[in-house]
C-alpha positions in Angstrom: 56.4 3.9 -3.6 54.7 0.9 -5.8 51.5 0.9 -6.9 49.3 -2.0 -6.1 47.1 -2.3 -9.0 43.6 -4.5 -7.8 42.1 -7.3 -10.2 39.1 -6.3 -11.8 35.9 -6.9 -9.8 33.7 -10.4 -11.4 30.4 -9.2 -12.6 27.4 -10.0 -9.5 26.7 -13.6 -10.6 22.9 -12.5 -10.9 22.2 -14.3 -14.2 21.2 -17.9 -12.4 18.9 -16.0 -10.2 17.3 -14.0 -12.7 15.5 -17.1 -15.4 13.8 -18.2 -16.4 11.9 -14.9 -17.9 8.3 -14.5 -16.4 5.6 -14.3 -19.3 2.9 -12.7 -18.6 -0.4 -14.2 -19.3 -3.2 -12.3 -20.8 -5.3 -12.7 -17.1 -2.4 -10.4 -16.3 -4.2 -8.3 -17.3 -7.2 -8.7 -15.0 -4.8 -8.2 -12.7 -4.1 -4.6 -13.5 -7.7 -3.6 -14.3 -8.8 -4.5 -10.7 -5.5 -2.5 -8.9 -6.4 0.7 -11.1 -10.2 0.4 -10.5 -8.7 0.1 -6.4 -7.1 3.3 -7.2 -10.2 4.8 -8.3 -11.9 4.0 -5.5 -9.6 5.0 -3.2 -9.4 8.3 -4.8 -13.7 8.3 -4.4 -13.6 7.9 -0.7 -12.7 11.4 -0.2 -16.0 12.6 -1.4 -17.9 11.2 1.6 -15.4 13.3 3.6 -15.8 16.5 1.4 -19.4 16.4 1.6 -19.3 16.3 5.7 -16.8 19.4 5.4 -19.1 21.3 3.5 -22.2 20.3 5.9 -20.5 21.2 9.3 -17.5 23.7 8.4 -19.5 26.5 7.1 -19.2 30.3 7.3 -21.9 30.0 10.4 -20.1 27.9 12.0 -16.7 30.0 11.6 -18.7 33.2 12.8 -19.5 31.7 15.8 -16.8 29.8 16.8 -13.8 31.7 15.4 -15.0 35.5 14.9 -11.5 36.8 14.6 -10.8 34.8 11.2 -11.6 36.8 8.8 -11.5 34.3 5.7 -12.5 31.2 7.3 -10.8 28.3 5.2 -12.9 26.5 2.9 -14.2 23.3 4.4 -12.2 23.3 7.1 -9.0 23.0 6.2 -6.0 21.8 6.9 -8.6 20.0 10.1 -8.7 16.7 9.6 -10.7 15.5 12.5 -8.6 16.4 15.6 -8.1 19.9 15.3 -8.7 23.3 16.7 -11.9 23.3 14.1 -12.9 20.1 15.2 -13.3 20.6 18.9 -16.3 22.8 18.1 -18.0 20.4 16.5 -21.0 18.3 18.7 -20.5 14.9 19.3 -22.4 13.4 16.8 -20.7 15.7 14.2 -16.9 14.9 15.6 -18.0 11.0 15.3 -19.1 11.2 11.6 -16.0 13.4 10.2 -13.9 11.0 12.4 -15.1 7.5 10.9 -15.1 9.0 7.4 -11.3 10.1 8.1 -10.1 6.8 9.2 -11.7 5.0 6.4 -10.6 6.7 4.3 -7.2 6.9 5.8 -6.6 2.8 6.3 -7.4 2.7 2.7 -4.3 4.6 2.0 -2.4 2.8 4.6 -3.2 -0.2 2.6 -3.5 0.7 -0.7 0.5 0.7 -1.3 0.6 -3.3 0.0 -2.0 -4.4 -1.9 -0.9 -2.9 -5.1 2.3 -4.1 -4.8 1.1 -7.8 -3.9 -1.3 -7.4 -6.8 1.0 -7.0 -9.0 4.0 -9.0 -7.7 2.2 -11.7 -6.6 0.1 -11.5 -10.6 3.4 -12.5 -12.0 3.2 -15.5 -11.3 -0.2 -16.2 -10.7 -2.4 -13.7 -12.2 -5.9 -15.8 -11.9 -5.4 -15.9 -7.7 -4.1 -12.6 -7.9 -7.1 -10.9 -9.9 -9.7 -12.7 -7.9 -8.0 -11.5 -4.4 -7.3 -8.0 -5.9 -11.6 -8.0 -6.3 -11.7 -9.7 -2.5 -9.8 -6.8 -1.2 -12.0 -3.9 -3.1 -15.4 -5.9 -2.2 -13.5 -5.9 1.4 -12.9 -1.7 0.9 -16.1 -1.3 -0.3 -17.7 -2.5 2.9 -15.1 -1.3 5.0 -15.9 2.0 4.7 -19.6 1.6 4.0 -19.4 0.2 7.8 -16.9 2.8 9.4 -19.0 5.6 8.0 -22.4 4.2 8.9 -21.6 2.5 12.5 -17.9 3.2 13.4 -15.5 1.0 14.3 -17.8 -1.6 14.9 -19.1 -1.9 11.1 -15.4 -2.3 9.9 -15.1 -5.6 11.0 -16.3 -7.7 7.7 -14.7 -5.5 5.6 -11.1 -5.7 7.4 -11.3 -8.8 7.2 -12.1 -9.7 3.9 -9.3 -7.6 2.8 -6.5 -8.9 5.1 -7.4 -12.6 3.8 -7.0 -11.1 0.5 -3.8 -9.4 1.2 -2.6 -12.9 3.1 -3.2 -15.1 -0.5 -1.2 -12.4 -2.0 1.3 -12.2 -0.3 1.6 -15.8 -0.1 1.3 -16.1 -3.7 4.0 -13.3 -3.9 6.7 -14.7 -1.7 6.1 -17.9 -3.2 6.4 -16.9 -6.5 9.0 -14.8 -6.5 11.2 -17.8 -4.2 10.4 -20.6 -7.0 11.4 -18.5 -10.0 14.6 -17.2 -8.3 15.3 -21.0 -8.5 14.2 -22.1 -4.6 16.9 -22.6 -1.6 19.9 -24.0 -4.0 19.6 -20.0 -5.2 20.3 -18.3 -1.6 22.8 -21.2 -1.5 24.7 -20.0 -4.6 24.0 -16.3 -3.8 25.7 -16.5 -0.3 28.3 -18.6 -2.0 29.7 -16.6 -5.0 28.9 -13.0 -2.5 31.3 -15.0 -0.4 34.2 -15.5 -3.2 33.3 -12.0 -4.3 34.3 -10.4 -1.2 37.4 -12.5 -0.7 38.4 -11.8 -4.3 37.9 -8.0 -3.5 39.5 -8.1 -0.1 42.7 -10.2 -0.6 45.0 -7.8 -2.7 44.9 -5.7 0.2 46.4 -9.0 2.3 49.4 -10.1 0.2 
């Protein structure tokens, strides 16, 4: 038997695509102060929550509801608004955990996006970036201000406020990122040398 003995693989021809090298400017900074004051907020919302678990999940209630537990779980956990717990609450009571739940819970489903577009999207413009990092918190702030005081109906300003901000920043992101990767002659020379790469690795294997 012979052994076939394969040319060495060319390196990824990445080094086109990757300069110019981004420098940051100092409003890059801005940037990064809004996202983490974002976080911080975030992280707050759960106190409006806390504070309606202490109010209706109380030993009382437990007595009455559920006599047979004999350590009734502190605030009400692991309820979070649709559960066994819940469904003893009145009305009124299920509708106020319930709003401060989903505020608090779109804020998480959003928080990853918006941080990454923060600071993706800060790169390469950091000045747009920082001012729609504050549009989306100002847009937070009276999100859940609204859910928790009307509902559903007092989200509306606040959603969208922060989906405009989310739209510039992603624009700004997907724009940045496509100009410094060099524009459409970059896909074309990616697709291109990916092309000779796999017929490079591939054609031993043909001869």
């Amino acid at each position: 038997t012979t052994t076939r003995v394969l040319p060495p693989l060319r390196p990824f021809p990445s080094a086109s695509i990757m300069s110019p090298v981004i420098e940051l400017a100092p409003e890059y900074g801005l940037v990064l102060v809004v996202s983490a004051i974002t976080v911080l907020h975030c992280m707050l919302q759960g106190i409006p929550i806390g504070r309606l678990r202490s109010r209706f999940f109380t030993k009382e209630f437990f007595s009455k509801n559920f006599p047979g537990i004999k350590s009734p779980p502190k605030g009400g956990y692991p309820d979070m608004g649709n559960g066994k717990y819940s469904e003893k609450l009145t009305l009124e009571q299920w509708e106020q955990f319930n709003n401060a739940q989903r505020a608090h819970q779109n804020y998480l489903e959003n928080l990853p996006a918006a941080l990454l577009l923060e600071v993706a999207g800060g790169l390469f413009f950091p000045r747009l970036a920082a001012l729609s990092a504050i549009l989306f918190l100002v847009g937070r702030v009276i999100y859940g201000i609204g859910y928790r005081a009307s509902g559903p109906s007092g989200r509306l300003l606040g959603a969208i406020l922060s989906e405009i901000a989310l739209l510039v920043l992603l624009g700004a992101t997907l724009y940045g990122a496509f100009e410094h990767a060099g524009g459409a002659s970059a896909w074309v020379r990616l697709f291109q040398s990916s092309a000779q790469d796999i017929e490079a690795f591939v054609a031993p294997y043909f001869k």
